[in-house]
mmCIF file of the C-alpha atoms, coordinates in Angstrom:
data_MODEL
# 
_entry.id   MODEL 
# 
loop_
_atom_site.group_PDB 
_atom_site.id 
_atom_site.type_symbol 
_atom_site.label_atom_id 
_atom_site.label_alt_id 
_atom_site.label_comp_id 
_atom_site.label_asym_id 
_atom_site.label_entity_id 
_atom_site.label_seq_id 
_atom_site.pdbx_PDB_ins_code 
_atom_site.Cartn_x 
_atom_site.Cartn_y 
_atom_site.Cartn_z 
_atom_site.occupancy 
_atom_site.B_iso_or_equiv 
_atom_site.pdbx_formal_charge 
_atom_site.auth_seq_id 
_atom_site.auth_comp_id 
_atom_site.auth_asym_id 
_atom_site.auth_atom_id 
_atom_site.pdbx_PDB_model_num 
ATOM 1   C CA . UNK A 1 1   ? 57.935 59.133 44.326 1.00 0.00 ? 1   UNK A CA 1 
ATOM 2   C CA . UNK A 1 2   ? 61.527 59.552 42.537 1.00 0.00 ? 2   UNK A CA 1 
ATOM 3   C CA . UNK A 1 3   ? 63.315 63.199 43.236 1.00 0.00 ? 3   UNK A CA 1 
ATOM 4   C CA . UNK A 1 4   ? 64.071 65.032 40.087 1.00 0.00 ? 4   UNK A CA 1 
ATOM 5   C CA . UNK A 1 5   ? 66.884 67.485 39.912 1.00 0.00 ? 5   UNK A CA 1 
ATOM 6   C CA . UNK A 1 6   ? 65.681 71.083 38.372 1.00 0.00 ? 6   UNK A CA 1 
ATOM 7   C CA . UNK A 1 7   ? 67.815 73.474 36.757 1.00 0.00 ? 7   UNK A CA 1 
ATOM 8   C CA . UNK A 1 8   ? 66.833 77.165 37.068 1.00 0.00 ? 8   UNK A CA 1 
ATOM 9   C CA . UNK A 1 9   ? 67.722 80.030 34.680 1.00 0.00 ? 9   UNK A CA 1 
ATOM 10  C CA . UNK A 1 10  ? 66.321 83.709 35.078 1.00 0.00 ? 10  UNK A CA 1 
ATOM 11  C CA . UNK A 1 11  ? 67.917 86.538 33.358 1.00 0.00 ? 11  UNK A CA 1 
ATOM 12  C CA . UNK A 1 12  ? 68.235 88.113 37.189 1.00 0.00 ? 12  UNK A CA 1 
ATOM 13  C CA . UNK A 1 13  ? 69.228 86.760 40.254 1.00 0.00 ? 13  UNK A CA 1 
ATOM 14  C CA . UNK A 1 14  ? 65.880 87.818 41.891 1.00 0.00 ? 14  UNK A CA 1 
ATOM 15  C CA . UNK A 1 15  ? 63.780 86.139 39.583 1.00 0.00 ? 15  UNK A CA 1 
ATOM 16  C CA . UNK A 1 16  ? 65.925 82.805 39.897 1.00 0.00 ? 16  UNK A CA 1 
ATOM 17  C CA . UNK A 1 17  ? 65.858 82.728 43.721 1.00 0.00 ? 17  UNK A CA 1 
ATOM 18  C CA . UNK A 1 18  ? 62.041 83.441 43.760 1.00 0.00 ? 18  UNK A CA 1 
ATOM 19  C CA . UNK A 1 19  ? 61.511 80.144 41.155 1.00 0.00 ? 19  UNK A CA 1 
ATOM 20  C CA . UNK A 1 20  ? 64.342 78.243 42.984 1.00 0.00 ? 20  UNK A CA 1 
ATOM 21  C CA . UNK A 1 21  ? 61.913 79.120 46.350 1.00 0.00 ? 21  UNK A CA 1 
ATOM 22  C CA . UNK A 1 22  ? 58.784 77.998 44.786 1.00 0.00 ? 22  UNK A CA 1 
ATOM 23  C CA . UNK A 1 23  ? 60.176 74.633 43.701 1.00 0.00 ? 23  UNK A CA 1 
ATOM 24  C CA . UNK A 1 24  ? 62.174 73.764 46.701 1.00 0.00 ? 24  UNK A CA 1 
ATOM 25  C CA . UNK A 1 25  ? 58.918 73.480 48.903 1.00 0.00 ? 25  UNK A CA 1 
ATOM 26  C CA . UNK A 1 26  ? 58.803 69.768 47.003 1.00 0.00 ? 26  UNK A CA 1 
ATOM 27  C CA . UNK A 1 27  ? 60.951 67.382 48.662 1.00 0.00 ? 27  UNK A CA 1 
ATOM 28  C CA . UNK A 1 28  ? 61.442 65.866 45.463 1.00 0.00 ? 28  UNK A CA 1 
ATOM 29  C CA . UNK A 1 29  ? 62.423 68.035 43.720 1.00 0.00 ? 29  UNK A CA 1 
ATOM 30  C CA . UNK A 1 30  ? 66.110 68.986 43.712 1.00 0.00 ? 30  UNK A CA 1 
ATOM 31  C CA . UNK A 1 31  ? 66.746 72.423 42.524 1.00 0.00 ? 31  UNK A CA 1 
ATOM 32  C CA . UNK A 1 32  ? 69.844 74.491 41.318 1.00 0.00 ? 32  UNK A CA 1 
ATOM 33  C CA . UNK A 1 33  ? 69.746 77.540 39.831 1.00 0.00 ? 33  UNK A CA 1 
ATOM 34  C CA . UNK A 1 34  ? 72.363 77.867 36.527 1.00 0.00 ? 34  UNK A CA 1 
ATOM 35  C CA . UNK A 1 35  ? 75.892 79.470 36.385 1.00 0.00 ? 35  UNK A CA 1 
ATOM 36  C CA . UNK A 1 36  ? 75.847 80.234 32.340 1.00 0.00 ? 36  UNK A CA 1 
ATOM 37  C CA . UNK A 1 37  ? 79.636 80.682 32.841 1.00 0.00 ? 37  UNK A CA 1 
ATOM 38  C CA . UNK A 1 38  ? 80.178 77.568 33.852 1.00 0.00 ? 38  UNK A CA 1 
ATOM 39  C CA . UNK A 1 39  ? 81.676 75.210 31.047 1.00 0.00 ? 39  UNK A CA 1 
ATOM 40  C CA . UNK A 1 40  ? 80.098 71.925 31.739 1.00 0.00 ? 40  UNK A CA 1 
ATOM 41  C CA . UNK A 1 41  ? 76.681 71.516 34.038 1.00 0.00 ? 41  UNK A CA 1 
ATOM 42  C CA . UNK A 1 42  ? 75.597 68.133 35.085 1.00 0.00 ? 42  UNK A CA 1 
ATOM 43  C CA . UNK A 1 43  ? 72.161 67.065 32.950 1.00 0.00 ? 43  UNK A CA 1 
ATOM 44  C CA . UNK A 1 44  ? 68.978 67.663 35.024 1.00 0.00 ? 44  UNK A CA 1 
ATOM 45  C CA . UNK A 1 45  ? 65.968 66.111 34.396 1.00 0.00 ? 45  UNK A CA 1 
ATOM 46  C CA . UNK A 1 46  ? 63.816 69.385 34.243 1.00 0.00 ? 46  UNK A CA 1 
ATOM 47  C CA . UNK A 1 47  ? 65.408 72.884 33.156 1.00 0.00 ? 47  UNK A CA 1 
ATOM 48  C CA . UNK A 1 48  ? 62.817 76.067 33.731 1.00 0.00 ? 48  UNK A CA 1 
ATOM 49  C CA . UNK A 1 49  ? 63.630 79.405 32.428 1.00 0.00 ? 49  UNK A CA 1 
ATOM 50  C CA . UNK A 1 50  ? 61.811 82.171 33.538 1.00 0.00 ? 50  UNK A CA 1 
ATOM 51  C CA . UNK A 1 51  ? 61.431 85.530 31.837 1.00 0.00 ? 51  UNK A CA 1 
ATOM 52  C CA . UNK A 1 52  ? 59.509 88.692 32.017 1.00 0.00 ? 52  UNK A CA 1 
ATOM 53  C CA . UNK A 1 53  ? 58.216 89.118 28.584 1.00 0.00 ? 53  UNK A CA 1 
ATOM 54  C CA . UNK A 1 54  ? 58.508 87.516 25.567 1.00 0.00 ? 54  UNK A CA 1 
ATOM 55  C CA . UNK A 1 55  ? 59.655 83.818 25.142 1.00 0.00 ? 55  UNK A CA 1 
ATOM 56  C CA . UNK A 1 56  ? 62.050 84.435 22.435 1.00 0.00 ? 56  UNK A CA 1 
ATOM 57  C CA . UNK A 1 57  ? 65.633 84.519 20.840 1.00 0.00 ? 57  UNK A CA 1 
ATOM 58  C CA . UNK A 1 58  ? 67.250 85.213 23.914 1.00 0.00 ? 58  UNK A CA 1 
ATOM 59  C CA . UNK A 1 59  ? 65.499 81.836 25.303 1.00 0.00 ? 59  UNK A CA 1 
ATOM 60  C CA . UNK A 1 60  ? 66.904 79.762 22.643 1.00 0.00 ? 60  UNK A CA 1 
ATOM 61  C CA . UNK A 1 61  ? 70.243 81.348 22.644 1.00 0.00 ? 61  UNK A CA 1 
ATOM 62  C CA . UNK A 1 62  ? 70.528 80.014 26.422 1.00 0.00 ? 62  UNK A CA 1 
ATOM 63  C CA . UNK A 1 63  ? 68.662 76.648 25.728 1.00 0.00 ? 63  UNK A CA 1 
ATOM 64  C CA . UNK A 1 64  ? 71.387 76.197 22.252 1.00 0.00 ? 64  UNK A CA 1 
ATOM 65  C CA . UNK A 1 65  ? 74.324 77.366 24.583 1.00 0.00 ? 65  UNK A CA 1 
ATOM 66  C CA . UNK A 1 66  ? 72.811 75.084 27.596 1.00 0.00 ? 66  UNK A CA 1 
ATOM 67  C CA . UNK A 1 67  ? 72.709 72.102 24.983 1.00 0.00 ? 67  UNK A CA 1 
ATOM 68  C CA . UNK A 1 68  ? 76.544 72.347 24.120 1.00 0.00 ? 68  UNK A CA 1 
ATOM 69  C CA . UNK A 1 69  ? 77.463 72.232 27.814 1.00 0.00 ? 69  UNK A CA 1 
ATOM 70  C CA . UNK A 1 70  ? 75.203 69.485 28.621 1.00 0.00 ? 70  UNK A CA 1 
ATOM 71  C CA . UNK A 1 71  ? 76.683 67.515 25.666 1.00 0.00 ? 71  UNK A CA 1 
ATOM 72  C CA . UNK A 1 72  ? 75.283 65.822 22.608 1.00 0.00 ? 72  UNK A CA 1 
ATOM 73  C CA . UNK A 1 73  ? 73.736 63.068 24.524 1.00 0.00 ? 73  UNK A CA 1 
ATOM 74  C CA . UNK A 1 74  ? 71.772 64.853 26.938 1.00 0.00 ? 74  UNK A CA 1 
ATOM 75  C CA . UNK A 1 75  ? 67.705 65.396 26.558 1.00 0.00 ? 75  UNK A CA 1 
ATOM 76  C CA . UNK A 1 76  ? 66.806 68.937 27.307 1.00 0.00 ? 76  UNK A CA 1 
ATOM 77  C CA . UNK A 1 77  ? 63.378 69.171 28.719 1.00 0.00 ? 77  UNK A CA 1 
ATOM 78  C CA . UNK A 1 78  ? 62.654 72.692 29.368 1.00 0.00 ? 78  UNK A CA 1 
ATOM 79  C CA . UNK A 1 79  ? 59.709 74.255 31.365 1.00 0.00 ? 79  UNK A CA 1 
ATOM 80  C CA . UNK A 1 80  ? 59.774 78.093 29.716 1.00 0.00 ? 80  UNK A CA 1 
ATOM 81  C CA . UNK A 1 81  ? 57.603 80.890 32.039 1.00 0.00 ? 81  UNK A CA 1 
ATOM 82  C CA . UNK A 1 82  ? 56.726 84.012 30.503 1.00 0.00 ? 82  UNK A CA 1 
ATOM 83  C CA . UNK A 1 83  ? 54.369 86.651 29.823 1.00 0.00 ? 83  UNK A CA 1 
ATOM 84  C CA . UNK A 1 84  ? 53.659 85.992 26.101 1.00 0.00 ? 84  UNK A CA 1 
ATOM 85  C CA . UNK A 1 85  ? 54.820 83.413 23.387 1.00 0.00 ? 85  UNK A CA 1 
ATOM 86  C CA . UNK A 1 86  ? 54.965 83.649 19.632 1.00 0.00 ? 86  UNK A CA 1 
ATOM 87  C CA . UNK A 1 87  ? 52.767 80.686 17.692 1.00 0.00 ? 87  UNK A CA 1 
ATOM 88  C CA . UNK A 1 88  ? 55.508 81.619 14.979 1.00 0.00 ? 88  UNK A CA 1 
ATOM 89  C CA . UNK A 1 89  ? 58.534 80.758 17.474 1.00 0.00 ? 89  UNK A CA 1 
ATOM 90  C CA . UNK A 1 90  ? 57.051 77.441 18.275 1.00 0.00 ? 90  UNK A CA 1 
ATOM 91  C CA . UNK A 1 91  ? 59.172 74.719 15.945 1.00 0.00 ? 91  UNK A CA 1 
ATOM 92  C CA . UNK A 1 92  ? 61.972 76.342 17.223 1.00 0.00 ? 92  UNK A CA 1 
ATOM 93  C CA . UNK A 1 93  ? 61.339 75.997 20.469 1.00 0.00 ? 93  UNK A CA 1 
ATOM 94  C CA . UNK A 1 94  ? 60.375 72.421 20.499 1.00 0.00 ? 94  UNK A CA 1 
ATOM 95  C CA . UNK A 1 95  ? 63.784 71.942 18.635 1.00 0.00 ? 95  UNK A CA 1 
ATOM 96  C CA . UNK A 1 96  ? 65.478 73.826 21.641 1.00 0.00 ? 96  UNK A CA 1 
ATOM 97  C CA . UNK A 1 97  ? 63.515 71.360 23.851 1.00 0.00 ? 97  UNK A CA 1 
ATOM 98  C CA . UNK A 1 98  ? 60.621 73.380 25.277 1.00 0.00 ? 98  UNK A CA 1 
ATOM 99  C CA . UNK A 1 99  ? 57.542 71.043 25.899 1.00 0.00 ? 99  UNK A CA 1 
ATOM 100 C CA . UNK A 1 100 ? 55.920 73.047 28.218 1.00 0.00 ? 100 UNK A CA 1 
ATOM 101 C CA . UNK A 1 101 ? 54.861 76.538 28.866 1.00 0.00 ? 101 UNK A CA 1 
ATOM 102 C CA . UNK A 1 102 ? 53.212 78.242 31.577 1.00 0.00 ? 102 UNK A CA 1 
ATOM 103 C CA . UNK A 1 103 ? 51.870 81.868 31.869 1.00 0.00 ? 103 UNK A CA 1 
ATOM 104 C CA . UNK A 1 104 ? 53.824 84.229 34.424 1.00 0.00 ? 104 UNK A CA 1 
ATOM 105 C CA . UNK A 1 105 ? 50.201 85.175 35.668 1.00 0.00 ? 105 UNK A CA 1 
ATOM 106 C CA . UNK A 1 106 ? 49.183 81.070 36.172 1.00 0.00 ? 106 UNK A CA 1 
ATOM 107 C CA . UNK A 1 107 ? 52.307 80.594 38.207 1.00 0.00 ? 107 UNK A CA 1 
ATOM 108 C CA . UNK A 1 108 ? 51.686 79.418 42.014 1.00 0.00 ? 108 UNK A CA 1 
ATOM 109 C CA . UNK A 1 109 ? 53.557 76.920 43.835 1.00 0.00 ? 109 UNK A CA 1 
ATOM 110 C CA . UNK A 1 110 ? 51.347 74.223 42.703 1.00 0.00 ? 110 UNK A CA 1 
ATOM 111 C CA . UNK A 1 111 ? 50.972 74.848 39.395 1.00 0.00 ? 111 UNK A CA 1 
ATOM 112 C CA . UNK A 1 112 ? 54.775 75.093 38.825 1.00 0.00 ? 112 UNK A CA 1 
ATOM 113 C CA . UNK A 1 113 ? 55.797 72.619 40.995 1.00 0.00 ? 113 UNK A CA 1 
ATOM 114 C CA . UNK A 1 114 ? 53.065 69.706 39.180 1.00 0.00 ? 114 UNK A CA 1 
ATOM 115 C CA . UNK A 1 115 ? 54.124 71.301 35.416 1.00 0.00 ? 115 UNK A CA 1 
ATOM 116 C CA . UNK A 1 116 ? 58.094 70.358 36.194 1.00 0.00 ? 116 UNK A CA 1 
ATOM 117 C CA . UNK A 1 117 ? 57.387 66.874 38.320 1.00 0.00 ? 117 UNK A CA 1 
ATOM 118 C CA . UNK A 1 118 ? 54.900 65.615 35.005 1.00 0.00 ? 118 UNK A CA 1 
ATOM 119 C CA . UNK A 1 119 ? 57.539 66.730 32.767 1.00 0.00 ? 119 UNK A CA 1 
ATOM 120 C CA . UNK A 1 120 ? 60.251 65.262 34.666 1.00 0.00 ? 120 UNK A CA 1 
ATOM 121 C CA . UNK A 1 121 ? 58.274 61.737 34.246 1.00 0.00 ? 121 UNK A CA 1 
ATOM 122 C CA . UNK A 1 122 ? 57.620 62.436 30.243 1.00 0.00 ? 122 UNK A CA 1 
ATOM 123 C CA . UNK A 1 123 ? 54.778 64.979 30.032 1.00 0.00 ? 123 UNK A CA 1 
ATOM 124 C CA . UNK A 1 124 ? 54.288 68.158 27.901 1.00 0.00 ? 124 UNK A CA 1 
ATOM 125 C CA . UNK A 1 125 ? 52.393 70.870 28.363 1.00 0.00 ? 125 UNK A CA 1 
ATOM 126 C CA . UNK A 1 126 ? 51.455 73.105 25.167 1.00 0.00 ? 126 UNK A CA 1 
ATOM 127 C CA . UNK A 1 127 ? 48.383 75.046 24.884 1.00 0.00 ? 127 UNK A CA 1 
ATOM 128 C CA . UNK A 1 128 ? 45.904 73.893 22.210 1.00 0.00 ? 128 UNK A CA 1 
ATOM 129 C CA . UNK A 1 129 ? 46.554 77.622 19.685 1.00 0.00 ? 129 UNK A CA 1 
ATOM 130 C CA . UNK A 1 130 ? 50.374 76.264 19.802 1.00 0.00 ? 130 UNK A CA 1 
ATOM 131 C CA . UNK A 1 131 ? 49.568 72.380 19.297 1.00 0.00 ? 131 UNK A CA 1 
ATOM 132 C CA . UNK A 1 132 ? 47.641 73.827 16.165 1.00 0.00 ? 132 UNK A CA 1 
ATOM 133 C CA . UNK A 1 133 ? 50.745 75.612 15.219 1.00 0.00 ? 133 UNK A CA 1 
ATOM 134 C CA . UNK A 1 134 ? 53.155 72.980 15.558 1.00 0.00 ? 134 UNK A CA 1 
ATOM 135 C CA . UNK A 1 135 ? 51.102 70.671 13.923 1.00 0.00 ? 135 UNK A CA 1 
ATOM 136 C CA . UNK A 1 136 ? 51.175 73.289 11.029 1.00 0.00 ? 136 UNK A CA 1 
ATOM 137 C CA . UNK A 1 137 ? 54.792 74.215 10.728 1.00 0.00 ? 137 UNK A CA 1 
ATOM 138 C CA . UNK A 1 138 ? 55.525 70.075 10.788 1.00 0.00 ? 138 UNK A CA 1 
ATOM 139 C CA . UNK A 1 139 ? 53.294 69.768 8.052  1.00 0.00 ? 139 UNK A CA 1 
ATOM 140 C CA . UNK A 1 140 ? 54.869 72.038 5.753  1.00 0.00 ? 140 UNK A CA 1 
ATOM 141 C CA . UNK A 1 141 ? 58.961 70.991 7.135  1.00 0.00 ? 141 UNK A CA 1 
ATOM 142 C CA . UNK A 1 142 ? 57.380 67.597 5.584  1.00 0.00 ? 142 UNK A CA 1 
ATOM 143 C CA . UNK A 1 143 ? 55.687 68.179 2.300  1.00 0.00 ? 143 UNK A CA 1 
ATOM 144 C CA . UNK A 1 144 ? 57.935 71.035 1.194  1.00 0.00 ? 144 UNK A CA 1 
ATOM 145 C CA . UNK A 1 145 ? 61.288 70.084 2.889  1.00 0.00 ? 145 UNK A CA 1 
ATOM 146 C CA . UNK A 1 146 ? 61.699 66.323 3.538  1.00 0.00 ? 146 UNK A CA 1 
ATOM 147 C CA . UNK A 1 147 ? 59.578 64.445 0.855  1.00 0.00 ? 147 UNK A CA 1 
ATOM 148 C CA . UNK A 1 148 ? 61.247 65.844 -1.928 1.00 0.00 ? 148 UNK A CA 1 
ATOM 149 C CA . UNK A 1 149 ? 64.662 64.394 -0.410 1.00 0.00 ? 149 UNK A CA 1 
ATOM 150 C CA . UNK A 1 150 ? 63.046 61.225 0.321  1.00 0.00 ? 150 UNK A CA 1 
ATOM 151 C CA . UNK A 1 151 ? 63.293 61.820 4.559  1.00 0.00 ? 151 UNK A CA 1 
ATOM 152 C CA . UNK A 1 152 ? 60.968 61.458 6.762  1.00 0.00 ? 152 UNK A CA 1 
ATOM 153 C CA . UNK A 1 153 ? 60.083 63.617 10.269 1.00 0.00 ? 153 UNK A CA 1 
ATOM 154 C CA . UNK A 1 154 ? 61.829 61.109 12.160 1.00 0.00 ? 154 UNK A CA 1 
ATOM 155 C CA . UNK A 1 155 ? 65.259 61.823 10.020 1.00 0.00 ? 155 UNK A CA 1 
ATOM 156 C CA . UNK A 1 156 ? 65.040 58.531 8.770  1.00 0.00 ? 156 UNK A CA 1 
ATOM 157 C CA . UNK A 1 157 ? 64.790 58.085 4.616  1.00 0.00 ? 157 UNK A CA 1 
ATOM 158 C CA . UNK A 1 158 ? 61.693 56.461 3.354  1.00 0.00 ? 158 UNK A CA 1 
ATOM 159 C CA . UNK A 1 159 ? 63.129 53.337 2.427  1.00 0.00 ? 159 UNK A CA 1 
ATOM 160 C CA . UNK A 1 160 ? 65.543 52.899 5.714  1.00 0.00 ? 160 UNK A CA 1 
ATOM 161 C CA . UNK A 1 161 ? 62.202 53.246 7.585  1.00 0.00 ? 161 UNK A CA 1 
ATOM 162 C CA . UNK A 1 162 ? 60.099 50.178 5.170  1.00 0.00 ? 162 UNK A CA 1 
ATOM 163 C CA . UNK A 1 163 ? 63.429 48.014 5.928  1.00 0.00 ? 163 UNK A CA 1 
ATOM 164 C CA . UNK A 1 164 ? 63.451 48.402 9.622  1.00 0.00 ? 164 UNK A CA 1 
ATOM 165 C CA . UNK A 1 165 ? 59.351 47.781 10.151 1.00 0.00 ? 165 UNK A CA 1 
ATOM 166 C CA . UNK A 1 166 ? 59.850 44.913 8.062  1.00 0.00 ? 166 UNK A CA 1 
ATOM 167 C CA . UNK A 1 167 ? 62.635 43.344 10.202 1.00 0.00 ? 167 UNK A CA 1 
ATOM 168 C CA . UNK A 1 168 ? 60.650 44.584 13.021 1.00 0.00 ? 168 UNK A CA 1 
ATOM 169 C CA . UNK A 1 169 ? 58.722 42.083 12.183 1.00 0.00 ? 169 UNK A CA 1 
ATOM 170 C CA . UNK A 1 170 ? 60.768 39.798 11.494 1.00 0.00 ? 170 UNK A CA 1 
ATOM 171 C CA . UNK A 1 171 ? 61.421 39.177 7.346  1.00 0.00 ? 171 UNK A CA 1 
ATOM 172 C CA . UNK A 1 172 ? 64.422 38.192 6.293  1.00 0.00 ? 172 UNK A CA 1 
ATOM 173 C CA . UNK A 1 173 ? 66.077 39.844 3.950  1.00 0.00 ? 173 UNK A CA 1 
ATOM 174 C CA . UNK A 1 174 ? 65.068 37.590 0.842  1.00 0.00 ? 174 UNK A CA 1 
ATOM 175 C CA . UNK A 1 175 ? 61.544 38.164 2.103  1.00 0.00 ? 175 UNK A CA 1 
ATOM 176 C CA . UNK A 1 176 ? 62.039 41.976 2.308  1.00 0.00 ? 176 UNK A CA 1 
ATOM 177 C CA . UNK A 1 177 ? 63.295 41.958 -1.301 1.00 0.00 ? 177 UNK A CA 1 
ATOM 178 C CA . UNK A 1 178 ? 59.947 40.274 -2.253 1.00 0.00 ? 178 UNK A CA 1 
ATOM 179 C CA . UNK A 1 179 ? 57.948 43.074 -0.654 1.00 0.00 ? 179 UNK A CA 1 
ATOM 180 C CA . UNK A 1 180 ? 59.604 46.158 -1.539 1.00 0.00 ? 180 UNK A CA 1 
ATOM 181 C CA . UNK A 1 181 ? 60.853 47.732 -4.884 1.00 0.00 ? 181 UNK A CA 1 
ATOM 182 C CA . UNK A 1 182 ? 64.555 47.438 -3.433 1.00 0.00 ? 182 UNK A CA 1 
ATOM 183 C CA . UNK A 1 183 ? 67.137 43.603 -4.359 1.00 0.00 ? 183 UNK A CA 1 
ATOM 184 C CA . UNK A 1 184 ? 68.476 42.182 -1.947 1.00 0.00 ? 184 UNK A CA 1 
ATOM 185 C CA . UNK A 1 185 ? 71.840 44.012 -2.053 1.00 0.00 ? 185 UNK A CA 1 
ATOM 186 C CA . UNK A 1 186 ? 69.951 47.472 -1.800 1.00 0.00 ? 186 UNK A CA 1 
ATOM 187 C CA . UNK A 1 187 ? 68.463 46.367 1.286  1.00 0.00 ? 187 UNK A CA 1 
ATOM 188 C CA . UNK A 1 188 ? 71.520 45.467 2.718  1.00 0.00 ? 188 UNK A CA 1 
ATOM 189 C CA . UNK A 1 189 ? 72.573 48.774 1.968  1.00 0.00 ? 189 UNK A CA 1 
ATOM 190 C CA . UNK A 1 190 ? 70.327 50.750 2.899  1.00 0.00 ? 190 UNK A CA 1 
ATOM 191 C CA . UNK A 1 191 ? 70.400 48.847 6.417  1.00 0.00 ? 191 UNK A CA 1 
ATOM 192 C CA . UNK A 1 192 ? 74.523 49.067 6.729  1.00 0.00 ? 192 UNK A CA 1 
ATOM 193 C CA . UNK A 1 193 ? 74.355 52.720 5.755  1.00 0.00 ? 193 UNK A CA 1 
ATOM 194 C CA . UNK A 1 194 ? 71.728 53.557 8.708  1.00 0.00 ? 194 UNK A CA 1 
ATOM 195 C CA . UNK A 1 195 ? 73.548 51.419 10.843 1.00 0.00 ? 195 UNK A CA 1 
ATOM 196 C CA . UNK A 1 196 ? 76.916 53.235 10.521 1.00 0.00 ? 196 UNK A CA 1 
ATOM 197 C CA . UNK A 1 197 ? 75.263 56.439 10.183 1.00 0.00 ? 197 UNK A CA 1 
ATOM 198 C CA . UNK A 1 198 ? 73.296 56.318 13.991 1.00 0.00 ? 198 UNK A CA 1 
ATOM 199 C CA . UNK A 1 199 ? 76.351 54.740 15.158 1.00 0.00 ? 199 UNK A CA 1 
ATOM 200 C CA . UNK A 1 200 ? 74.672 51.320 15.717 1.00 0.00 ? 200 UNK A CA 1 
ATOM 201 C CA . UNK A 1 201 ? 76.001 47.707 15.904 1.00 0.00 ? 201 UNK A CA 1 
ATOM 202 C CA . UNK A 1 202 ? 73.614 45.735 14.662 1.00 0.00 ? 202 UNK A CA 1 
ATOM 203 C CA . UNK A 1 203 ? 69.995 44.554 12.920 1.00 0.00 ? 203 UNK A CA 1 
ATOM 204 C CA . UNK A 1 204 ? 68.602 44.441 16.138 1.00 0.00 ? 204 UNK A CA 1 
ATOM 205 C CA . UNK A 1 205 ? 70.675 47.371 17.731 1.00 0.00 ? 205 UNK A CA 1 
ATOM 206 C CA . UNK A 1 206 ? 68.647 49.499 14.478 1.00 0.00 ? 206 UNK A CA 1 
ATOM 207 C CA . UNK A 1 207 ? 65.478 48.497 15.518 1.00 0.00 ? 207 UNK A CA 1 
ATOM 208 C CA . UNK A 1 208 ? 65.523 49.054 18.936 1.00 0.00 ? 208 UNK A CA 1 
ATOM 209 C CA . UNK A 1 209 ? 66.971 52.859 18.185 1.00 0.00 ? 209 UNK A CA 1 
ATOM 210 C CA . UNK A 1 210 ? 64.242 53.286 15.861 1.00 0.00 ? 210 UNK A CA 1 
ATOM 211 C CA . UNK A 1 211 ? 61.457 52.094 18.272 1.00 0.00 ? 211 UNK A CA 1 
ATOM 212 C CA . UNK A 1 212 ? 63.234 54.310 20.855 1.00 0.00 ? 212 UNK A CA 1 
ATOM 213 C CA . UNK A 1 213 ? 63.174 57.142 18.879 1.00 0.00 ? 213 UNK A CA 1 
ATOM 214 C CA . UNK A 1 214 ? 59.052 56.349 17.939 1.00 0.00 ? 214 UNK A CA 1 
ATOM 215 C CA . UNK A 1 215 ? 59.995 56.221 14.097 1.00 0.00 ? 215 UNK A CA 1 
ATOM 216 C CA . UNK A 1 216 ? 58.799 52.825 13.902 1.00 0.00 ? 216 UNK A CA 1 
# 
């Protein structure tokens, strides 16, 4: 089994050291608990944040200021404890990177320590009231927000996304202008402006990014 290295944050030094305690009894998991006046902080895998109370604005102050010292290219995956959660709070804590929650009252060493090592290796952990939630809030961020500008959930516009499945599948661009509603030089467009845009290098570099990113 890989190690994973864990990040701790507790807004007291006793709660810290008691998660920092639970998690260490893993051998493979690697934990450190956070200095928020450090600068820079090496990406871990997992970050867990502890708290009291409520999971709240305070959380995703830290997890925003966290994300600036990590860097752009990092991918927070946070493991938030806590006494209660707000269903209204819960597209912005996905956005902070929260995929998992677990009740202060649930927490054991076994529970915590299987929640961070399955969310080190991709899982998430929401419970089903949220999942109904999220699924909510996305659908109205889509229909009222993004169709009417012509984007998509995955940030991508409607038509960059019809390009890049059809390449995806291989169409040239003649063939593309025969199946969409776009000539030939719109395509070519709309490709070179995505491109540039994500900071890509080429058709194939585009495709992989989206299939990366699961918008195609």
């Amino acid at each position: 089994m890989e190690s994973a290295e864990v990040l701790v944050h507790a807004p007291d030094p006793f709660t810290a050291s008691g998660v920092r305690t639970l998690l260490e009894r893993s051998p493979h998991l690697h934990v450190r608990v956070d200095d928020p006046e450090q600068d820079r902080v090496d990406a871990p895998d997992v970050t867990v944040v502890a708290v009291e109370g409520v999971a709240g604005v305070e959380v995703f102050a830290y997890l925003r200021r966290l994300q600036n010292r990590l860097g752009a290219d990092a991918a927070l995956k946070c493991v938030v404890v806590c006494r209660e959660f707000r269903a209204e709070d819960i597209l912005t804590a996905v956005e902070c990177g929260v995929v998992a929650f677990l009740h202060r009252q649930d927490v054991t060493n076994t529970s915590l320590t299987a929640m961070v090592t399955a969310v080190s290796r991709g899982a998430a952990f929401l419970p089903g009231s949220l999942q109904g939630t999220l699924l909510e809030r996305l659908n109205w961020l889509r229909t009222e927000v993004l169709d009417p500008e012509g984007l998509t959930l995955s940030g991508l516009e409607d038509r960059e996304l019809a390009v890049l499945r059809l390449i995806a599948d291989g169409y040239q661009t003649e063939e593309m202008a025969d199946l969409l509603p776009y000539s030939e030089g719109t395509i070519k467009n709309v490709l070179y402006g995505f491109i540039n845009r994500m900071g890509l290098n080429s058709r194939a570099h585009a495709v992989a990014y989206a299939f990366r990113t699961g918008a195609i």
